[in-house]
C-alpha positions in Angstrom: 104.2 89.8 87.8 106.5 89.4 90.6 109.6 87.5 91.5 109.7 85.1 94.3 111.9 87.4 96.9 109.3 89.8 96.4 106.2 88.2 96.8 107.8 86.9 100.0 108.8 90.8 100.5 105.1 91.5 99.9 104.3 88.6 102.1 105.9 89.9 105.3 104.4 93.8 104.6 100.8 91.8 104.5 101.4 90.7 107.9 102.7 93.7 109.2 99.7 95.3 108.4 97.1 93.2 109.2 97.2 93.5 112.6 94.6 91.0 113.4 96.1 88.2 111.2 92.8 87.3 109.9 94.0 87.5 106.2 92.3 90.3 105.9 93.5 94.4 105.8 90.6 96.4 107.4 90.4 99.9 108.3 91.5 99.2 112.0 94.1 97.6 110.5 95.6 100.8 108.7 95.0 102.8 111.5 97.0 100.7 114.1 100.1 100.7 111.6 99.9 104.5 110.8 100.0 104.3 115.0 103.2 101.7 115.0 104.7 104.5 112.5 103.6 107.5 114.7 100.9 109.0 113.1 98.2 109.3 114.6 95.7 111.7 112.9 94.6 109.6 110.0 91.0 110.5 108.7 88.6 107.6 108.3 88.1 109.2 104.9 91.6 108.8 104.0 91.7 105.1 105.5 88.2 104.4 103.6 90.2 105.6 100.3 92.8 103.2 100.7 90.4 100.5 101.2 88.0 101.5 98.6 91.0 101.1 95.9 90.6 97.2 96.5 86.8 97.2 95.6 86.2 94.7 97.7 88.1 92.9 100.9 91.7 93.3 100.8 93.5 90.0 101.3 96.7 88.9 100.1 96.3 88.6 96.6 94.1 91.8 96.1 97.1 93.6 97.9 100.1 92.2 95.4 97.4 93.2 92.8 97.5 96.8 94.0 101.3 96.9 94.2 101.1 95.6 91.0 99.5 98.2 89.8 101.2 100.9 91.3 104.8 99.3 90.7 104.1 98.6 87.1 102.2 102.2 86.3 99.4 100.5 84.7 96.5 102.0 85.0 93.2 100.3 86.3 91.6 98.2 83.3 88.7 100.7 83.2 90.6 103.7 82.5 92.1 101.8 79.6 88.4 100.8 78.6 87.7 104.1 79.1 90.4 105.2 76.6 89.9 102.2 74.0 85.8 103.3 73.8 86.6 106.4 73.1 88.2 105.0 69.2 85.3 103.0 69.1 81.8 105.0 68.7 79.8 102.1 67.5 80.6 100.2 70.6 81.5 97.3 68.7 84.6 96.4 71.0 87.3 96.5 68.5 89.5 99.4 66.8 91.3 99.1 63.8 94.8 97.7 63.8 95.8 99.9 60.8 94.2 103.2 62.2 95.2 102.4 65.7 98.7 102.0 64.8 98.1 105.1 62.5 97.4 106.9 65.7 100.1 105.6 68.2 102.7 106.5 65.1 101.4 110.0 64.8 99.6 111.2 68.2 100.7 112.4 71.7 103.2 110.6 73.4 104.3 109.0 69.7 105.3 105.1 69.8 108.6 104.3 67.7 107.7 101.6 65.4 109.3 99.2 67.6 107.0 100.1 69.9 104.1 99.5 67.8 105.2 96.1 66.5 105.5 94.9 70.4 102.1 95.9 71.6 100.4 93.9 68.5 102.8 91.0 69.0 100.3 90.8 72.3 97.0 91.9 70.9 94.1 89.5 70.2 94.0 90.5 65.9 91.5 88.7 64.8 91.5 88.2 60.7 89.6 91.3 59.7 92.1 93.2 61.2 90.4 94.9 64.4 91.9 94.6 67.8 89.6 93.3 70.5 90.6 96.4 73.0 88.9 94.3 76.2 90.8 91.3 75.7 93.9 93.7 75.2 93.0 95.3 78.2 93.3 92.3 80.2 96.8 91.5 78.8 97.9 94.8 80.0 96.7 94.6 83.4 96.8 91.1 84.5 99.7 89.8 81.8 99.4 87.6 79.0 99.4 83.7 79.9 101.4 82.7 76.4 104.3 85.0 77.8 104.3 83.3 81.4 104.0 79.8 80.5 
C-alpha cells in the first residue's frame, strides 16, 4: 500500500503522536498533540470519534491502515458490502459478472470499458460467471496478494 519512505514518514507521525510511547494512540494522546499544536478546546466526543474509526486499539499498523484508507479514497469494506448487497436480494454473496458489468457500463458514474475489463482482471469469477462481491471487497480494501508478490 505504501512505499518505504512513507511508512517511515508514517512511522515518525506515530510517535509524535503517541505521547506515551507505549505503541498505542489513546485519547490522552490526541489531546496532548492538539495541545503541542495549540489547540486546546478539543471535545472528548471529537477525540472519541477519532479513536472510534480504528474499532479497536490504535497501534501502528491500524494507524497506516487508516491513512490508507483515507489516502487511497476507499471506502470502509462495509460500505462496499453495503453497496454489493444491495445487487444481491437473495443474499447469496455473488452478482452477476454480465449484469454487473451491464450496470457499471450504463449507470451513474459510468466505467469506460477499460475500466470494466481492470476491475474483473481482480475479481474472484468463479465459472458460472458470478463475482464473489466479499472476496472483491477484500481486494479493494486491503489489495490483492497476486499483484504484490
Amino acid at each position: 500500500m505504501f512505499e518505504q519512505s512513507q511508512i517511515q514518514e508514517f512511522k515518525e507521525a506515530f510517535g509524535c503522536i503517541d505521547q506515551d510511547r507505549d505503541g498505542v494512540i489513546k485519547k490522552s494522546d490526541l489531546k496532548e498533540t492538539y495541545a503541542q499544536l495549540g489547540k486546546l478546546n478539543v471535545s472528548d466526543e471529537e477525540l472519541e470519534g477519532m479513536l472510534a474509526e480504528g474499532k479497536g486499539p490504535i497501534n501502528f499498523t491500524v494507524f497506516l491502515s487508516l491513512f490508507g484508507e483515507k489516502l487511497n479514497g476507499t471506502d470502509p469494506e462495509e460500505t462496499i458490502l453495503a453497496a454489493f448487497k444491495l445487487f444481491d436480494p437473495n443474499g447469496t454473496g455473488f452478482v452477476n459478472k454480465d449484469e454487473f458489468k451491464r450496470l457499471l457500463l450504463t449507470q451513474a458514474d459510468k466505467f469506460t470499458q477499460e475500466e470494466v475489463e481492470q476491475a474483473f482482471a481482480v475479481a474472484p469469477i468463479d465459472v458460472t460467471g458470478n463475482i464473489d462481491y466479499k472476496s472483491l471487497c477484500y481486494i479493494i480494501t486491503h489489495g490483492d496478494e497476486k499483484e504484490e508478490s
